[in-house]
VEXFIKOL-873108 format. One record per residue (C-alpha): residue number from 1; y negated, z, x negated. Coordinates in steps of 0.05 Angstrom, whole numbers. Example, Ala and Ser with C-alpha at 12.3 -4.5 7.8 and 13.67 -1.06 7.14 Angstrom:
<atoms>
- 1:90:156:-246 .
- 2:21:143:-273 .
</atoms>
This chain:
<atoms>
- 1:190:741:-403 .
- 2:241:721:-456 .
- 3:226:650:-488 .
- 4:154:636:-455 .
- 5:113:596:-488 .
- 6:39:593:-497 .
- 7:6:556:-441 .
- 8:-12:487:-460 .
- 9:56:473:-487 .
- 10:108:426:-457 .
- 11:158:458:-404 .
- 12:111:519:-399 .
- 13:75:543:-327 .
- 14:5:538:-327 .
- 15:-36:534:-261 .
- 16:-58:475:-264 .
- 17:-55:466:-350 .
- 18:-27:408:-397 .
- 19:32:434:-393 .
- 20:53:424:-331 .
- 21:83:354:-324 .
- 22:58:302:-271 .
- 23:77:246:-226 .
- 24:71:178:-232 .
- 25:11:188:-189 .
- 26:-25:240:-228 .
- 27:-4:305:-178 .
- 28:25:360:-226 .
- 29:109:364:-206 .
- 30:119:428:-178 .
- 31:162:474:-195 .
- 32:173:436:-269 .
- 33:175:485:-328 .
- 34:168:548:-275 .
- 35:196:601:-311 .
- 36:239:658:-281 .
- 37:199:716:-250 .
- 38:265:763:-248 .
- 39:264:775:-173 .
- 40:274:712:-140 .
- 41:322:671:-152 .
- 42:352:609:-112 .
- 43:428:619:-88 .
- 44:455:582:-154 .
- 45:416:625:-194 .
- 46:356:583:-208 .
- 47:288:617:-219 .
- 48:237:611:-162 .
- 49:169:613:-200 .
- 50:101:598:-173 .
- 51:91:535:-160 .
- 52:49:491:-206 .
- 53:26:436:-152 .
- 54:4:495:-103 .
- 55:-28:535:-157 .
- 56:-101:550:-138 .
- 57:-128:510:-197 .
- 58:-88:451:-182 .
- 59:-116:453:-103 .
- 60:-189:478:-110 .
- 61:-217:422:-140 .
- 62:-170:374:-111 .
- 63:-116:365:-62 .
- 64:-39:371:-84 .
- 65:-19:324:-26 .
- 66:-54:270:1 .
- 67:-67:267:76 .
- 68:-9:236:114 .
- 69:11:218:179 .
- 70:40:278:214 .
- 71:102:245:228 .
- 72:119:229:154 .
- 73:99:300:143 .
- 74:168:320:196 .
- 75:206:260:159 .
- 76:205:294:103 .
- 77:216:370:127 .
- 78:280:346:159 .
- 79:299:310:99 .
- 80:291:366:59 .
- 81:319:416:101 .
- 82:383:381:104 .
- 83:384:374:23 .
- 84:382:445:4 .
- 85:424:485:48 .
- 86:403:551:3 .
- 87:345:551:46 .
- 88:381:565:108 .
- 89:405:624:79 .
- 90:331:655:69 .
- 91:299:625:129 .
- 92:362:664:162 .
- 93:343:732:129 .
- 94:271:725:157 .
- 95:296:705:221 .
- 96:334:766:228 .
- 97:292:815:185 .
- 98:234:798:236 .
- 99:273:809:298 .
- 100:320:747:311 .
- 101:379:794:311 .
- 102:349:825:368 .
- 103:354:764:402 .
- 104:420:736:380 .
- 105:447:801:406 .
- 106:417:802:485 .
- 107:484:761:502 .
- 108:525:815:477 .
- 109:480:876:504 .
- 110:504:915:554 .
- 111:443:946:588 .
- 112:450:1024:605 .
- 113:443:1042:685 .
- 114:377:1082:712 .
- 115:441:1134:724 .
- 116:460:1121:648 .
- 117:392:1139:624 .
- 118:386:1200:667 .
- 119:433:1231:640 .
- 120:412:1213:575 .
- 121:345:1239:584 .
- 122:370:1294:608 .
- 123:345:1328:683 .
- 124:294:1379:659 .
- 125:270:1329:616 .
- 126:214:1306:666 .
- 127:190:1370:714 .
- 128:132:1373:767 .
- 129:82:1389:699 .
- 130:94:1332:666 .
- 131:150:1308:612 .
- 132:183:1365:577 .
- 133:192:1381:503 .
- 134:255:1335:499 .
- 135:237:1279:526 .
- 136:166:1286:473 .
- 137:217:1291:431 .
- 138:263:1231:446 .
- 139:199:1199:443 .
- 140:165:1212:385 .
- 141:237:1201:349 .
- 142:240:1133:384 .
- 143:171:1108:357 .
- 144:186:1131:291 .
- 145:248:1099:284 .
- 146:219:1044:306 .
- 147:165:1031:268 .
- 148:207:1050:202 .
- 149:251:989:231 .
- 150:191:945:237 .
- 151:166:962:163 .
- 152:234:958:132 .
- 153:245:887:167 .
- 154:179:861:153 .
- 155:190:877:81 .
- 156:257:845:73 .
- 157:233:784:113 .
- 158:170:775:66 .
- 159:217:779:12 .
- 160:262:727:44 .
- 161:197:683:63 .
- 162:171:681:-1 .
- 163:230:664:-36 .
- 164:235:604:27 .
- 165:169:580:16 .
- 166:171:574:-60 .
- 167:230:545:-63 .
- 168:211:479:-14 .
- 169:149:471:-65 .
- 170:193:486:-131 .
- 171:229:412:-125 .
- 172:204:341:-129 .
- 173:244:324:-61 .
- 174:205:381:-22 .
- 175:149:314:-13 .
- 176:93:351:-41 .
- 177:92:293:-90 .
- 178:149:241:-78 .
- 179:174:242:-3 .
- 180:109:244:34 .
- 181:64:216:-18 .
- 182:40:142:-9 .
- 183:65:83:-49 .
- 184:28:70:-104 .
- 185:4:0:-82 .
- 186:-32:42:-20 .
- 187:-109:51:-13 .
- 188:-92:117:-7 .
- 189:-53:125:-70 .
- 190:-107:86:-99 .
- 191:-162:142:-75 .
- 192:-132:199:-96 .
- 193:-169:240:-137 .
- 194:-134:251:-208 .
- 195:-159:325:-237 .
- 196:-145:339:-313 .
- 197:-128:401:-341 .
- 198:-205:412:-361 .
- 199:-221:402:-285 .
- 200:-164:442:-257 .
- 201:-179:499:-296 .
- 202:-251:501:-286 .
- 203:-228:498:-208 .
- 204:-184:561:-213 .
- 205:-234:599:-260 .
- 206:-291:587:-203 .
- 207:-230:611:-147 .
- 208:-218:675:-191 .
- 209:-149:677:-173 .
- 210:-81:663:-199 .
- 211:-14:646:-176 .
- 212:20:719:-148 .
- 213:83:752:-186 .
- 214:133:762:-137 .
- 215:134:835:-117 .
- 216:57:825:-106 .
- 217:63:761:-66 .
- 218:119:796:-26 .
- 219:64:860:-15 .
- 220:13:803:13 .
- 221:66:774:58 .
- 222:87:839:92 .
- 223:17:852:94 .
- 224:-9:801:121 .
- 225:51:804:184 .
- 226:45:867:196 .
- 227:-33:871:206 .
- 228:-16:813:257 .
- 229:32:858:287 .
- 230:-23:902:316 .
- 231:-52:849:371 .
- 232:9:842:392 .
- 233:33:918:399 .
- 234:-40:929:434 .
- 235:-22:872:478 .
- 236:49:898:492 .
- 237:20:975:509 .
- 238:-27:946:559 .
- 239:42:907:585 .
- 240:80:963:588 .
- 241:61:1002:645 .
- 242:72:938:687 .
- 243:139:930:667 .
- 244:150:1010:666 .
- 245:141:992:751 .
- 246:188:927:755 .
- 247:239:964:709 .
- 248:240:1021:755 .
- 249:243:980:830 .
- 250:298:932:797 .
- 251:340:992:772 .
- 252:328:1024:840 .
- 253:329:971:890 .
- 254:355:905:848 .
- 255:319:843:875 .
- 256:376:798:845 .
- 257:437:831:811 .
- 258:460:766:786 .
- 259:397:758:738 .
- 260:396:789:674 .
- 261:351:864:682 .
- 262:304:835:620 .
- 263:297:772:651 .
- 264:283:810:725 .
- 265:223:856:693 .
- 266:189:796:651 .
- 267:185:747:715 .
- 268:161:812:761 .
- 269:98:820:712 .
- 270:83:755:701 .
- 271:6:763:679 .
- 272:30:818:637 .
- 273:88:779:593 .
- 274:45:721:589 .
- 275:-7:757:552 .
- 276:38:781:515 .
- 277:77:716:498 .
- 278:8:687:485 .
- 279:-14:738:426 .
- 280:52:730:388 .
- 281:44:658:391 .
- 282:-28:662:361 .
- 283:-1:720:319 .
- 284:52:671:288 .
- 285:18:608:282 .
- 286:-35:642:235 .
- 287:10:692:199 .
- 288:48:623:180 .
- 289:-12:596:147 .
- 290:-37:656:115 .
- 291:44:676:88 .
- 292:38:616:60 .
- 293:-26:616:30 .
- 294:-7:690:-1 .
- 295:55:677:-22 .
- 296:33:610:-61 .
- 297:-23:611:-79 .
- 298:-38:690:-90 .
- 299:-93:688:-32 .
- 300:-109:762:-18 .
- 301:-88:796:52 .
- 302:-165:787:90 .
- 303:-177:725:60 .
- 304:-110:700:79 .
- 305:-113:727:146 .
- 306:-187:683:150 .
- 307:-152:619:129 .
- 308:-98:629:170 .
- 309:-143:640:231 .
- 310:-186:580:215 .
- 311:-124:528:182 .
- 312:-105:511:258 .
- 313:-166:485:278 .
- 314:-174:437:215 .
- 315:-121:393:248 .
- 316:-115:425:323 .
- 317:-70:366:349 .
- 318:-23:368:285 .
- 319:-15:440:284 .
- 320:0:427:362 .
- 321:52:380:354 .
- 322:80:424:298 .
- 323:75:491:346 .
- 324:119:444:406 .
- 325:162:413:357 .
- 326:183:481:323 .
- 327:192:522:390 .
- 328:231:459:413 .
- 329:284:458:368 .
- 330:291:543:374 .
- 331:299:536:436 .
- 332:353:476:430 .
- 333:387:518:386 .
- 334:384:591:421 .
- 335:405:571:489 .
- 336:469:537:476 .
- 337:486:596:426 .
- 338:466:647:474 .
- 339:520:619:530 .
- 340:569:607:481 .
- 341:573:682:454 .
- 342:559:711:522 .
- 343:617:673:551 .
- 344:659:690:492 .
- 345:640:761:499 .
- 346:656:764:572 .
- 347:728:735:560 .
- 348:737:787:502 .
- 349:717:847:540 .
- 350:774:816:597 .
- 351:822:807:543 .
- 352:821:875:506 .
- 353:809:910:570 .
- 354:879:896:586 .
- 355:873:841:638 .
- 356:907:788:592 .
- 357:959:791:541 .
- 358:959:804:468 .
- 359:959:731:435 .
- 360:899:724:491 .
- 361:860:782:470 .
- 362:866:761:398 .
- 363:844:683:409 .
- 364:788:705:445 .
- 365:766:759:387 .
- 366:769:704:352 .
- 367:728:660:389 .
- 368:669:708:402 .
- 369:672:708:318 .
- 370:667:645:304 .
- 371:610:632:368 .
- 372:575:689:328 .
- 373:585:654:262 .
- 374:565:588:292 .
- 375:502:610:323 .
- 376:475:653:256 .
- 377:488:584:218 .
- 378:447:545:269 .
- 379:390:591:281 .
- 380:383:605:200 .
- 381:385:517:200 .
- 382:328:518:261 .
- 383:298:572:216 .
- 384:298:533:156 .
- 385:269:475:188 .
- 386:214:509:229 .
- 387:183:537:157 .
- 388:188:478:123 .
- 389:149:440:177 .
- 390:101:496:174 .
- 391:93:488:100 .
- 392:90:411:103 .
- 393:30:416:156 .
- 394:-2:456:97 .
- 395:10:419:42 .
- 396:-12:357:74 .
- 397:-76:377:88 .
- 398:-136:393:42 .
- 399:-155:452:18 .
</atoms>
């Protein structure tokens, strides 16, 4: 890297070195003197760089952040998420990398008829020996498209996460050392443990690691989600043969034709979607610890994944209140945007169809755009907010 300097020296990144300048309170600053890594880079073209205060010899041996209520924790996770609007933007890109798009577009779905599909399928497709060579073939096409999808996405959303989760640590106002620290005049201020350089680095020799570069952190973070991707696609196969049935007497014989067909299949298996609903929950709550954990401190992919796994129970009513609080506000934000664009959708189908005039069909094109726009900009803002808590509830702790 052009213009680094010798670690030691002031303005230089050194995990946790002399150089790297500290607080008032002794807790290295993070992200002061990072230099660029050449991949990530905020929106203003600021470098993202590891993270001094989260690098593993400034937490081994100490703590970065001293335990806080978990309500100052949120204070401060709001605070910063509505200071740096950049991170909406890559909160946004995970969102939708990792299969938000999916669900910002159910409004605007329309879902093919058991007719539809037939013919699709085609009729010799299925025959009294069992499925034919086309619909093997559909198949096998289907699966490997999507699990190219799932790859791709998971690699452009660890990409997008790391580049979020670096960036609330790379500023004094993410609260890692300013917004959720104590005052000074606080017993807890006054307890907190003060680790020189000497200490810090004899902490990250003993950890044997050091802070990732950012195509390997990006490796552990799709890593790491896509291994937790497996209980989840093991819990969805057992599912599916339930909801193969409901799908099959609602297409057939409709229970309620005013319900949504998705909506029909999930209540009409209800142990099944549960089980599943229940593995992706698990499945994010620790693949948001251990993300974290690879992407800033360079934690490898099994060790991450045993962190991650153990990091709820540390704090089981915190991570609890930041599982309710963090579905909460999705959910605030996804309902209202998923009437919105599926009643601006339904008026522009009516309107271009022919049933209104031109000026009509245009203001209501226009409408379902800027419902669209409207509800990216809040979920990548929900987004935004939901990691930072995340990170907060990490950083707050000890290691």
């Amino acid at each position: 890297m052009a213009g680094a300097a010798s670690p030691g020296e002031p303005g230089t990144y050194a995990p946790g070195g002399a150089g790297v300048p500290a607080s008032p309170g002794g807790v290295p600053v993070p992200g002061a003197g990072v230099p660029a890594d050449g991949i990530l880079e905020e929106l203003d073209g600021r470098p993202i760089g590891p993270p001094s205060a989260l690098a593993p010899g400034a937490v081994s041996g100490s703590r970065a952040v001293p335990d806080v209520p978990w309500r100052r924790g949120v204070a401060a996770a709001t605070a910063m998420t509505v200071r740096r609007p950049s991170l909406w933007a890559f909160a946004l890109v995970a969102f939708l990398a990792r299969g938000g798009l999916v669900i910002l577009v159910l409004p605007i779905v329309v879902v093919p008829t058991f007719i539809g599909l037939a013919n699709f399928v085609g009729p010799a497709s299925v025959s009294a020996g069992g499925p034919g060579p086309r619909l093997i073939a559909l198949i096998v096409a289907g699966l490997a498209a999507a699990i190219a999808l799932v790859v791709v996405g998971a690699c452009v959303a660890a990409a997008a996460e790391v580049a979020l989760h670096r960036a609330t640590v790379a500023t004094p106002e993410a609260g890692s050392v300013i917004a959720i620290a104590p005052r000074a005049d606080t017993p807890a201020a006054a307890a907190e443990p003060r680790a020189g350089a000497a200490d810090a680095a004899a902490a990250a020799a003993a950890a044997g690691t050091e802070a990732p570069g950012p195509l390997r952190a990006v490796a552990r973070v799709a890593g790491v989600r896509l291994v937790l991707l497996v209980p989840v696609a093991v819990a969805a196969a057992v599912a599916i043969p339930a909801w193969v049935a409901v799908a099959y007497r609602e297409l057939t014989v409709p229970s309620d034709v005013a319900a949504p067909l998705a909506a029909r299949v999930v209540a009409g298996a209800p142990a099944a979607s549960i089980a599943v609903v229940v593995t992706w929950l698990a499945a994010e709550i620790v693949g948001g610890f251990a993300a974290r954990r690879s992407a800033l401190l360079g934690t490898s992919i099994p060790r991450a994944l045993a962190r991650g796994i153990v990091d709820p129970f540390r704090a089981p009513l915190a991570t609890a209140l930041t599982v309710v609080a963090a579905l909460g506000a999705t959910v605030a934000v996804l309902v209202p945007t998923w009437w919105a664009t599926g009643a601006a959708w339904d008026a522009a189908r009516q309107a271009l169809a022919g049933e209104t005039g031109v000026v009509a069909a245009f203001g209501t094109a226009l409408l379902l755009a800027a419902a669209w726009l409207a509800g990216l900009v809040l979920a990548g803002i929900a987004a935004a907010w939901r990691a930072t808590l995340v990170t907060m509830e990490l950083l707050r702790r000890r290691r």
